[in-house]
N, C-alpha and C positions, 0 to 999 in steps of 0.2 A: 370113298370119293363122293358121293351120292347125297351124304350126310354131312359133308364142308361142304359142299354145291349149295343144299339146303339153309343153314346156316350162317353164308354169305348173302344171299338174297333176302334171310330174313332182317339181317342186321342192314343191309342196304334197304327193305322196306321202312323202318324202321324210322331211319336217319330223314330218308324221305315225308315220312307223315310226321316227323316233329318238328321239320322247317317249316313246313304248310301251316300245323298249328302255332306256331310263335309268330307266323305272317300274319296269322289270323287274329291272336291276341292282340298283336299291336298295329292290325291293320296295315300293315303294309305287303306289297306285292311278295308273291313266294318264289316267283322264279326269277334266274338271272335276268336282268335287264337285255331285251332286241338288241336297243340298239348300239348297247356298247362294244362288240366288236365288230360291227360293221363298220360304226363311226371311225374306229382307230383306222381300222383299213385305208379309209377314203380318206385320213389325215396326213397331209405330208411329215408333219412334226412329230407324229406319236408312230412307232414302229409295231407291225403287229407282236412284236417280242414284247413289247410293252403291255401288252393287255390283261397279263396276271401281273395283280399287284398285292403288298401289302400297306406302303404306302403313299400319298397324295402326290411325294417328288418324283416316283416313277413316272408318272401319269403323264405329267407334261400341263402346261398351260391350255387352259379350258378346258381341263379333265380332272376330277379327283378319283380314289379309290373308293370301290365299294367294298368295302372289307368281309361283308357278310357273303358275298358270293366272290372276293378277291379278283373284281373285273376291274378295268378302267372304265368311269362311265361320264358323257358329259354333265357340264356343270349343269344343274336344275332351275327353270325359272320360277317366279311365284307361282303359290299353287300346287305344287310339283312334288311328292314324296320324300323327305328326307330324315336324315339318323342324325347329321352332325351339321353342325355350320358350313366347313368346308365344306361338301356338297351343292352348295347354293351360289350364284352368282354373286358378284359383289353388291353391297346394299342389301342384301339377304338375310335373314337369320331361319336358322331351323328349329322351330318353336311347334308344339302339338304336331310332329310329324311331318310337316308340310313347311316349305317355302316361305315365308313372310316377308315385310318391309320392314326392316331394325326401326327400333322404336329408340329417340333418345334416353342416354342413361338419367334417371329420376323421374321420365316423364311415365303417365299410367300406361301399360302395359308394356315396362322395360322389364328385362332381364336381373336380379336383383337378389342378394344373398341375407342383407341384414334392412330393417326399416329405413336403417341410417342412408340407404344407398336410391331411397325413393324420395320424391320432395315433401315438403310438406304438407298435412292431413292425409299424408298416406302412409301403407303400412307395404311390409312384405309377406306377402301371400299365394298358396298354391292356385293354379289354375288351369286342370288340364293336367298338373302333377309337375305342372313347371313353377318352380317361383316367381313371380312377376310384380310389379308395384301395381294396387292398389288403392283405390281412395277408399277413406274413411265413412264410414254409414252418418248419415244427419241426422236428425231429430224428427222421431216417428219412423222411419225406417224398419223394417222386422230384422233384428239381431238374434232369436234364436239358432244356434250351434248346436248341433250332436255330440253328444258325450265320445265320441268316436267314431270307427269304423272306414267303412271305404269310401264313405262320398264324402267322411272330414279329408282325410288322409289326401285325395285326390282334387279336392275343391275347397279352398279356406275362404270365408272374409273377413275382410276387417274387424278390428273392435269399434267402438262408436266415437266421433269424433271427439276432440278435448273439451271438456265440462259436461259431456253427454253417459248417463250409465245406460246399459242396458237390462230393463227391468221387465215384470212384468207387467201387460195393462189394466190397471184399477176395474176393481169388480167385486162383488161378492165374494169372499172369502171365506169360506166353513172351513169349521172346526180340523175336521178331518174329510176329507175327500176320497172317490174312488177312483183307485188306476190304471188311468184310461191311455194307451199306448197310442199317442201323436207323432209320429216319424216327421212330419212337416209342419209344425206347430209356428206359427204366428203372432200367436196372444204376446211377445216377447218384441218389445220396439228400444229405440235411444229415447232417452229420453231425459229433460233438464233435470238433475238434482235439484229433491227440494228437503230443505233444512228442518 
């Protein structure tokens, strides 16, 4: 008995310190939100039978589901911690975690899947790990990119605008050089193709 005692308390320790760390990774609050069943309480619309949810119709008007702790919680204003859209008041978006003001579709910092969905001289690009539109780098601009890793992967820009390459800046050029590791290198702008 003593040794299930033990091995339910570890595996509930357990459960506990890995919500906290995935709170942490992604910056959001670890424990169930105050005021969502107090809220429901004091609602005439939303019944306290309503407060475990799994999804948003439960909840009632001016409430969505928090799925990750399965409460009903009210809807979030700008500013305000969020996982999904629904979450947010209307005019909302949930963008880097948090609350925002929807940005028009094509305009720079819309929501955005292909280039084609941003307007012109912009691209689509990560930011924050979100897709988002984009404008294109102009002439002189530093357009050095990382062969990869986590701050490409998480953070993109642009390529240089139309008629612009991105090269590197005229200079001295030896033969053979030595390899000198620039993680944030500069020397790298748009710059006019010349023939």
């Amino acid at each position: 008995m003593s040794r299930n005692l033990q091995l339910l308390c570890l595996c509930l320790f357990f459960c506990w310190t890995e919500a906290r760390i995935w709170a942490w990774m992604l910056n959001m609050p670890h424990s169930p939100p105050r005021e969502g069943g107090r809220t429901l309480r004091e609602s005439p619309a939303v019944t306290p039978l309503t407060a475990v949810c799994e999804h948003d119709r439960v909840c009632g008007r001016g409430f969505s589901c928090d799925r990750h702790f399965g409460l009903c919680v009210p809807l979030r204003a700008e500013g305000f911690y969020c996982r999904r859209d629904s979450q947010c008041v209307r005019g909302l978006s949930c963008m880097f975690g948090k609350c925002h003001r929807s940005v028009p579709t094509g305009q720079e910092g819309s929501r955005c899947k292909v280039d084609r969905d941003c307007g012109p001289s912009m691209c689509c690009a990560r930011h924050h790990g979100e897709l988002v539109c984009k404008r294109r780098l102009v002439d002189g601009e530093s357009c050095f990119i990382p062969d990869g890793g986590l701050a490409f992967s998480i953070n993109q820009i642009c390529p240089c605008d139309e008629g612009l390459l991105c090269r590197e800046n005229a200079g001295k050029h030896r033969r053979e050089r030595a390899f000198i590791y620039q993680p944030e290198r500069t020397d790298w702008t748009c710059q006019v193709h010349k023939v």
